[in-house]
Every structure is written in structure tokens, then in C-alpha cells.
C-alpha positions as CSV (number, residue, x, y, z in Angstrom):
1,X,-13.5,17.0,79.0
2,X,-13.8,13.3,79.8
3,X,-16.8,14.0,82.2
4,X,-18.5,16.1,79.3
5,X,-18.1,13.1,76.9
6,X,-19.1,10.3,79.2
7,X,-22.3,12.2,80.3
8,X,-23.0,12.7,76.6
9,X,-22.5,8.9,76.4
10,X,-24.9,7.7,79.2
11,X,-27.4,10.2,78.0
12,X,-27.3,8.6,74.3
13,X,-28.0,5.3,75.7
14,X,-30.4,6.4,78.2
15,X,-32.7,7.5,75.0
16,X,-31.9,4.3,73.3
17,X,-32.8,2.1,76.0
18,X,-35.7,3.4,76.7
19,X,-35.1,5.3,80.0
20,X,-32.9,2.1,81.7
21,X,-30.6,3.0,84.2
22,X,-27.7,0.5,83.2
23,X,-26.5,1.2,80.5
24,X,-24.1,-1.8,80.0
25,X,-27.4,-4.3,80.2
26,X,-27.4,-7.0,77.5
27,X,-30.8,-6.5,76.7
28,X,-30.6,-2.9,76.6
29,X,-27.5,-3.6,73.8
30,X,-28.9,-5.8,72.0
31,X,-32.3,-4.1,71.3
32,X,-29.6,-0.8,70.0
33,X,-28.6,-3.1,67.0
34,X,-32.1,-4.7,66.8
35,X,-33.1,-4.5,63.1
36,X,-36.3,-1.7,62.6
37,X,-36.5,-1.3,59.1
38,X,-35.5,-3.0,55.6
39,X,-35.7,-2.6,52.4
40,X,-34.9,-3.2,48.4
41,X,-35.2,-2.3,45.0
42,X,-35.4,-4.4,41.8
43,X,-36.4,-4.0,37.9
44,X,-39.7,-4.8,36.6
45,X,-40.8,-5.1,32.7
46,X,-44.5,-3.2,31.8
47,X,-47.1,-5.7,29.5
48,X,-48.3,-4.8,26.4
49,X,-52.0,-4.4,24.9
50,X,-53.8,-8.1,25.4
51,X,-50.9,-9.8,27.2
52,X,-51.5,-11.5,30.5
53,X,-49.7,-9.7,33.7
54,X,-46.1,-10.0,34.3
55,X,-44.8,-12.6,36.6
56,X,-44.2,-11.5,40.1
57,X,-40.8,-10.0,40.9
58,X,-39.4,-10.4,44.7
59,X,-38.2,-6.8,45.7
60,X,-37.5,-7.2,49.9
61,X,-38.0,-10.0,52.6
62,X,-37.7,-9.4,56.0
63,X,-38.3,-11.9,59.7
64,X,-38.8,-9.6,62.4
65,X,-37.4,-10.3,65.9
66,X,-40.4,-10.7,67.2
67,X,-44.2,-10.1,65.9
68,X,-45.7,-7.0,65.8
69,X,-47.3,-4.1,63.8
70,X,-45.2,-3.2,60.4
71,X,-45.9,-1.3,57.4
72,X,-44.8,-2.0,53.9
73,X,-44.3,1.1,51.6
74,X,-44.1,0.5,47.4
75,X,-42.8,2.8,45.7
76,X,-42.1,2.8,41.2
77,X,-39.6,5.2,40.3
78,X,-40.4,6.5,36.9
79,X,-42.8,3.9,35.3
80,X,-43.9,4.2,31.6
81,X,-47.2,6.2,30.7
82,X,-50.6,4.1,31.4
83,X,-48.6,1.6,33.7
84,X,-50.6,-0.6,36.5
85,X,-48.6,-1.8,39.3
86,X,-49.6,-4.7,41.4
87,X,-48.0,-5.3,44.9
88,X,-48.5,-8.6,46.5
89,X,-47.3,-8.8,50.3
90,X,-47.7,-11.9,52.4
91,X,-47.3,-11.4,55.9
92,X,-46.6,-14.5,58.2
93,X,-47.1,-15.3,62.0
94,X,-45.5,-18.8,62.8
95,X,-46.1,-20.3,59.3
96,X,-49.4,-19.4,58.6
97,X,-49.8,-16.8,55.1
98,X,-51.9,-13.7,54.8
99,X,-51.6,-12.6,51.4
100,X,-52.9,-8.7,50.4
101,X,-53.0,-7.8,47.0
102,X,-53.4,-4.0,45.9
103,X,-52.8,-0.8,43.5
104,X,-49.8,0.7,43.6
105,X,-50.2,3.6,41.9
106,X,-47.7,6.2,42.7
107,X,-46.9,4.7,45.8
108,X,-49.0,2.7,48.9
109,X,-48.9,2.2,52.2
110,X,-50.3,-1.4,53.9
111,X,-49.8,-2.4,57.4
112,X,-50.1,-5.8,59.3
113,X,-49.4,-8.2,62.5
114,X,-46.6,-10.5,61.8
115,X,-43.2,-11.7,62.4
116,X,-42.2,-12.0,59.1
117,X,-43.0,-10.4,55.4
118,X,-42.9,-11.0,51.6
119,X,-43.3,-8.6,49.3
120,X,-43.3,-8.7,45.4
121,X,-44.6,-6.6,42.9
122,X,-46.1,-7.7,39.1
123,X,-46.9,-5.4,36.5
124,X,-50.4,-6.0,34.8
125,X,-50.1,-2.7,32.6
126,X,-51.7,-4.1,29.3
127,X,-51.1,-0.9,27.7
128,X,-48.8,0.1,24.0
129,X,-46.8,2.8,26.0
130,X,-45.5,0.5,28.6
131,X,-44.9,-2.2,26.4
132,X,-41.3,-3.9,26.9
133,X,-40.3,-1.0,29.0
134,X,-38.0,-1.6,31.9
135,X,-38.6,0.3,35.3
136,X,-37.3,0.3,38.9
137,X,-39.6,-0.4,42.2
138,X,-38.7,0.1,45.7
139,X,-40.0,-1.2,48.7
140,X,-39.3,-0.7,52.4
141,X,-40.5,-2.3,55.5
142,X,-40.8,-0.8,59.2
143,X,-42.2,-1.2,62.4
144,X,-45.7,0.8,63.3
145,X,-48.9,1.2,61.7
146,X,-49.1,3.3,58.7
147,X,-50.3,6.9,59.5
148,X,-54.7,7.1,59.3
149,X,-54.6,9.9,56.9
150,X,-52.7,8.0,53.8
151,X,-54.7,7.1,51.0
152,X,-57.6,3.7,51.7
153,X,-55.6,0.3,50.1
154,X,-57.3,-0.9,46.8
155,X,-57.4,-3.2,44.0
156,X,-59.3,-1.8,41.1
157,X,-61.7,-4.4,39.6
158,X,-63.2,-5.2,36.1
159,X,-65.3,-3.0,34.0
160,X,-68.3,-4.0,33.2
161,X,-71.3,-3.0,30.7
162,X,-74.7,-4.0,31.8
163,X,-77.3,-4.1,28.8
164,X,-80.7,-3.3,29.9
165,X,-82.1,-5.7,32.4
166,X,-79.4,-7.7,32.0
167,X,-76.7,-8.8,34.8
168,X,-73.3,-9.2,35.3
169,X,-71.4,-11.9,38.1
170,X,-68.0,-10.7,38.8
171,X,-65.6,-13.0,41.0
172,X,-64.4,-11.2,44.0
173,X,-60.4,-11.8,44.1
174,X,-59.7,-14.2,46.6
175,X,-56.6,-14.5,48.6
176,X,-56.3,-10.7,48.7
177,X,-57.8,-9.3,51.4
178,X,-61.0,-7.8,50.0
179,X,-63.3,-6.3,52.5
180,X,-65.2,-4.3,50.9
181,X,-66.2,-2.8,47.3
182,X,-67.2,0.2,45.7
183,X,-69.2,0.7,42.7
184,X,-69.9,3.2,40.3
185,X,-72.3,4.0,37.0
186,X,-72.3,5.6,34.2
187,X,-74.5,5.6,31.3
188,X,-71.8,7.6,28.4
189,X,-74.1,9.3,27.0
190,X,-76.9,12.1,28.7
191,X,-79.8,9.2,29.7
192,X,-81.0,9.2,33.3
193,X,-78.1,7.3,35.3
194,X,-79.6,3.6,35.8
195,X,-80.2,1.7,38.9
196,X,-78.0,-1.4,39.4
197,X,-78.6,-3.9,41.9
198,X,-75.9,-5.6,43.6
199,X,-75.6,-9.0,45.5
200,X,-72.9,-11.0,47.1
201,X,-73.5,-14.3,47.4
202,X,-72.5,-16.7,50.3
203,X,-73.8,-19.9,51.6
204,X,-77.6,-19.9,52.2
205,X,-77.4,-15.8,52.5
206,X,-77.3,-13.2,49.9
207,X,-76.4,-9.4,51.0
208,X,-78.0,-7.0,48.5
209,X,-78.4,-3.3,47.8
210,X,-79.6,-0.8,44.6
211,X,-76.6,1.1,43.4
212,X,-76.7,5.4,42.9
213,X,-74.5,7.1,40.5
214,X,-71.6,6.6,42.5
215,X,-72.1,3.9,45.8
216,X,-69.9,4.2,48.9
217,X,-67.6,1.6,50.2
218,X,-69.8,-1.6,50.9
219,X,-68.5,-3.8,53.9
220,X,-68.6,-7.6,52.5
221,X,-69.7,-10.3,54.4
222,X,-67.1,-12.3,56.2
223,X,-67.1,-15.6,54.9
224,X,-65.3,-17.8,52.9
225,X,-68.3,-18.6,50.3
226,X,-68.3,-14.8,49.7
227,X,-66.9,-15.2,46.1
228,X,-69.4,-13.6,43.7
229,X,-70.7,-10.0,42.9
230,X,-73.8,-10.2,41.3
231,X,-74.9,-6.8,39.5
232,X,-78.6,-6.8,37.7
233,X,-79.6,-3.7,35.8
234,X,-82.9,-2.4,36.3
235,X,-83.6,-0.3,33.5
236,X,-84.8,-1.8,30.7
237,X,-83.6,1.1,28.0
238,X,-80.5,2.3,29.3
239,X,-77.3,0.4,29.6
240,X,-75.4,0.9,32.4
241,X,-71.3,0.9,32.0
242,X,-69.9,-0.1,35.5
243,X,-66.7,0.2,37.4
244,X,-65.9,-1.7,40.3
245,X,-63.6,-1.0,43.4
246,X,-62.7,-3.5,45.9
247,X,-61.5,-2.3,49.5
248,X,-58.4,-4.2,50.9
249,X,-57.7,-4.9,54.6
250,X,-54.4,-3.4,55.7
């Protein structure tokens, strides 16, 4: 029986190690117990009607041996009724910070290239039912890109009502990874859906375009002076009530 358990043995770390022939290589060892994944759980309160979001709670850390593509997955595990979960991740390549913040939702995928992560979540529910009430999130980290078919990373924005020919400047979030933005209109009541005009401003450029019912994902602008949405209503009977979407890079 020995042979039959030392052939199962070099076949086990011939698949670990990639295909290598020695199977006593140091390198080969090492990269067995290399860390692939991590993760954590911790307890998060839910804000009530008119109170300012909850402070950000740490719920996993992790320095990776060496940089690379990783994918952070948030998950809440029973929240209250009309809860709104934040997650802020900060990924970091040799000191420098690139901080994403998104929707949670149910759970949410966001990938990035780094050799080390941060990632916290903070409640910004503002709602009766999930006043004061006390719920678990869990996050886990792991190497590759999250799969293309999960659901786009967002950050849900303000909602704004737009009197007739009036306007509306919205700050875009900054330090969150925005990259684009979509908007939408309604009217509430059965009057011809207005048109809304919307600009981002930037230094010595503006990027405009009129707004249907429902807009697709607008691309913003790379810059760093890109820190305004400007939305004018062009009907001058008809108020417009507006939500607004931004995209998130990851």
C-alpha cells in the first residue's frame, strides 16, 4: 500500500504546486500555506428617522503577500425592514489609499489591484423600523476579479424635486469612486414626463446632456474638479421629482 499512498501524495502536491516536479521545493511549500482568502463578521446598530449615519464599523483587514487582483464580498445577515447599508473599502498599494464607497443591499461584490485592504461598513438607514436595532455583517476577501455577470456597484444619490425651470446642483461624493451616474424622472402625477438638463462641471469645461424618463449610465469626466451635478428643468409647468444614481469603479 505504501506506493498507493505516496503516489497519492506527489499527485496532491503536483496540483498544489502548480504542475512542479519537486515536490519538496521551498517555494512550492510555501505558496501551499499562502493565505487566499479572509474574512470577519461584526455587529452594526440601524439609525433612526432624521439622524445622521452610523459611525463606520471595521469588519475584516487583510495584507496580501503580494499585490494583485482581489474581491471583497458584504454580506448583512438579517437587517431590520427599510435598512441602508453602506460599505467603505480602501484598498492600498505601497501606502497610497483608494477608497470605494457603495450600496450594499443584500449583498455586493467589488474588486481591485492592491496588496492590502480595509473594509468597514456604516449604516445610514434613517428609517423608524431600523431604529436601535442590532444586526450582523460579514465580509470576506479573496483573490480574482469578481465574476462579470454580478450586479453593477452603486451608491444611490439624493432625491431631488425640480420646480418648473428651476435647477438643482448636487455634489458628486468624492473619495468614492464615482464614475458615472444615472438619472431618472418622474412627474407623480399623469403630466407629460419633463425634460431635465444635466451638467457636470469641471475646470474650464462643462459636459452636458437633456435627460428622458429614465437616462442610462453617463460616463463622468475624469478629473478632479468634477464635483458638481447641475440639473435644470425645462418645463416651465411641470415639476420634475428626480432620483439620482452614481456608478462606482470596482
Amino acid at each position: 500500500m505504501k506506493p498507493i499512498y505516496g503516489l497519492t501524495y506527489g499527485v496532491l502536491i503536483l496540483a498544489a504546486c502548480g504542475g512542479m516536479v519537486q515536490a519538496d521545493s521551498e517555494d512550492c511549500m510555501s505558496d501551499m500555506h499562502r493565505a487566499r482568502g479572509w474574512q470577519g463578521t461584526n455587529f452594526i446598530v440601524g439609525t433612526g428617522v432624521g439622524a445622521n449615519p452610523g459611525p463606520l464599523v471595521s469588519i475584516v483587514q487583510a495584507v496580501f503577500d503580494e499585490p494583485g487582483e482581489y474581491t471583497v464580498q458584504i454580506q448583512p445577515f438579517n437587517p431590520p425592514q427599510d435598512s441602508r447599508l453602506i460599505g467603505v473599502v480602501n484598498w492600498s498599494v505601497e501606502g497610497g489609499q483608494l477608497q470605494r464607497m457603495f450600496d450594499v443591499g443584500n449583498g455586493m461584490q467589488i474588486s481591485g489591484v492592491a496588496n492590502g485592504v480595509s473594509v468597514s461598513v456604516q449604516d445610514n438607514s434613517g428609517s423608524a423600523h431600523a431604529a436601535g436595532i442590532q444586526y450582523q455583517v460579514g465580509a470576506q476577501v479573496a483573490l480574482g476579479l469578481r465574476p462579470p455577470s454580478g450586479s453593477p456597484v452603486m451608491l444611490y444619490g439624493p432625491s431631488e424635486v425640480i420646480a418648473p425651470a428651476g435647477l438643482v446642483v448636487v455634489p458628486i461624493p468624492q473619495n468614492a469612486g464615482v464614475n458615472s451616474v444615472q438619472i431618472g424622472i418622474t412627474t407623480g402625477n399623469d403630466n407629460a414626463i419633463p425634460v431635465v438638463e444635466a451638467k457636470i462641471s469641471a475646470a474650464q469645461f462643462v459636459f452636458g446632456w437633456r435627460i428622458p424618463e429614465i437616462a442610462p449610465f453617463v460616463a463622468i469626466p475624469t478629473s478632479s474638479f468634477n464635483n458638481t451635478l447641475q440639473l435644470t428643468n425645462e418645463d416651465a409647468a411641470t415639476t420634475a421629482n428626480v432620483y439620482i444614481i452614481w456608478g462606482i469603479d470596482g
